[in-house]
Structure formats: C-alpha cells, structure tokens
N, C-alpha and C positions, 0 to 999 in steps of 0.2 A: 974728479971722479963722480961726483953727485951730476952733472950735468947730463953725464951719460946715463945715468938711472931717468933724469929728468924725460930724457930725449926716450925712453924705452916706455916709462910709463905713459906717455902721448903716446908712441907709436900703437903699442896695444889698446888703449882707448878708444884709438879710431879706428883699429881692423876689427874691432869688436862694432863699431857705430853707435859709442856712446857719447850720447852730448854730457858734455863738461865745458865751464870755465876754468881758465888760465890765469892765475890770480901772481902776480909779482906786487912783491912788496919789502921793506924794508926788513934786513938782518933780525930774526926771531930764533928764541932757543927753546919755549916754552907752549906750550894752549894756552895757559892766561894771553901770556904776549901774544902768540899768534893771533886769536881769536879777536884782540883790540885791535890790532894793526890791519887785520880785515875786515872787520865790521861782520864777523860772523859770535854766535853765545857759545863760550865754551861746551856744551852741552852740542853744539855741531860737531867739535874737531874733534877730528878722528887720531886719535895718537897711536902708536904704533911702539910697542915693545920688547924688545929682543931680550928672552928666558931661558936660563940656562937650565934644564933640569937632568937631574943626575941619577942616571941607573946605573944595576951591577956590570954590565955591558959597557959602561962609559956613561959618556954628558950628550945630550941632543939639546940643540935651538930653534926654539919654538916662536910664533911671532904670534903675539897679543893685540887684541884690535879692540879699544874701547873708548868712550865718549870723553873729553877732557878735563871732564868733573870729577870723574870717577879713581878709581881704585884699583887695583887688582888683590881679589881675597886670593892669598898664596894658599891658605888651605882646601877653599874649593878647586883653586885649580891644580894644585897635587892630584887631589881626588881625581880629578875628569884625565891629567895625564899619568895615574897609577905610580907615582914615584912618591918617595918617603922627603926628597930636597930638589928644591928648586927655588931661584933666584933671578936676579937682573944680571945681565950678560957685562961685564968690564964695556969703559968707553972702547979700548983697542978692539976689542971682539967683536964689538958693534961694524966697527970700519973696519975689519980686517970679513966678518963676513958680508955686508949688506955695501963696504965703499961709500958710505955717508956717516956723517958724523950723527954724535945720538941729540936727537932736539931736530932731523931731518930725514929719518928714516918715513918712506912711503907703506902706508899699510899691503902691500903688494910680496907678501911672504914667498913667491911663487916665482918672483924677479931673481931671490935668492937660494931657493930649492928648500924654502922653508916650511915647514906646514903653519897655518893660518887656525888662529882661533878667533873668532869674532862674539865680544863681548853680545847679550841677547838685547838690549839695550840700545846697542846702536843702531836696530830699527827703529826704535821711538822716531827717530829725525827724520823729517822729509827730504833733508838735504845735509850732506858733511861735508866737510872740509878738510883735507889734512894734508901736511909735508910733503915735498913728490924731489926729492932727492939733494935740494938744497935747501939753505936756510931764510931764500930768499923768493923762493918759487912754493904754488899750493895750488893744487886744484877743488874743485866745488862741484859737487855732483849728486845726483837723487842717491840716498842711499841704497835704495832698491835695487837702482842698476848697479850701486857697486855691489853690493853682496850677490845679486843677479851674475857678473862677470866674474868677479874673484872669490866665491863659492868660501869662504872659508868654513869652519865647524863651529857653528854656533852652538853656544854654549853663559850656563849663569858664572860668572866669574866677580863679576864686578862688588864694592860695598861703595 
C-alpha cells in the first residue's frame, strides 16, 4: 500500500515541477532514526502526524507537519482547531486512513483528504526531509517549495 502513496507523491512532485531527491534507505520508524540513516539533522525531518480531534458533531483527522525535534502543544493546537479533545489518531486509523503505517506517513494530508497544518517552524529549514509512503523511501526538498505546493495552514503549534 505505501508504494502506491510513494508512486503518488512523485507523481505530483513532478506535475507540479518540483526538484526533489529520492532518498532510499534502510528500514526507519522514527526522525531520530531517520535523520541518521540519511545524513540529514532532525531539525530537517519533516514528521507527519495523524490527530484525531473531537467535536459535538463527531471526530475529524487532521495531519500535523512539524520539524523532528519538536513537539506538538495539544493545547495550542485545540486552540487553533476550536475543540475541547484532541489526540494522536490509533496505529489502525493511521493505516486504515492514510494506507501507510505510522513512522511512514508523507506530510501530504491532501493525498488523504486531510486538512494540513504546518508547524511555523518548519520554515526555519532551507531543506526537509521526510517519509513519502514507506519506511524505506524519503524525499529531500527546499521547504519553500514544499509549503509553496502543499499550501498547508501554518500555524504556532510546536514546544
């Protein structure tokens, strides 16, 4: 299943005309891990996180886009998505909505019809890295073009 994420987020990459690297490498679950096994600083990878937040109306999932050092302040980001609870989405829910397992999900919330929130931070980098459907595939790219192309809502989330 992650291959075919893999093979979508190239495909959009490049009807878009954005230069990226194609980075394979060995089985990673984590930023730390990733980040060594690349030769990129945690403070590149771009992690991706699938949030479950819960209103009267039901539960919506939201994807989180922040640097691999960081955090997510669950009370700022209540604040910015107006709910009283919200949390990390179960591993099943992860794969049952995005079809990648969690430690592989591509910051690409838009792949899943998810809305996007991009940590304000992950401009700091001139270049990210992050997960692109497996656990063994990552691409490298200016961050500017990524937020440039996948437009998410930036926002202060991070501690």
């Amino acid at each position: 299943m992650g291959r075919d994420v893999f093979e979508k987020i190239k495909g959009f990459l490049d009807s878009k005309e954005v230069e990226y690297e194609h980075l394979k490498h060995g089985h990673v679950h984590s930023s730390h891990e990733a980040a060594k096994i690349r030769g990129n600083s945690v403070e590149q990878a771009a992690k991706a996180i699938i949030l479950k937040a819960r209103k009267k109306e039901g539960a919506e999932f939201v994807q989180c886009i922040l640097p691999g050092h960081k955090k997510i302040d669950l009370k700022k980001l209540k604040a910015i998505l107006n709910v009283k609870n919200a949390g990390l989405a179960s591993a099943d829910e992860v794969l049952e909505i995005t079809g990648c397992t969690v430690g592989s999900v591509p910051p690409l919330g838009f792949l899943f019809s998810l809305k996007s929130f991009a940590d304000k931070s992950l401009s700091e980098q001139e270049v990210i890295v992050f997960s692109a459907g497996t656990h063994n595939d990552s691409i490298k790219l200016k961050s500017k073009d990524f937020l440039e192309v996948v437009n998410p809502v930036i926002e202060d989330f991070s501690e």
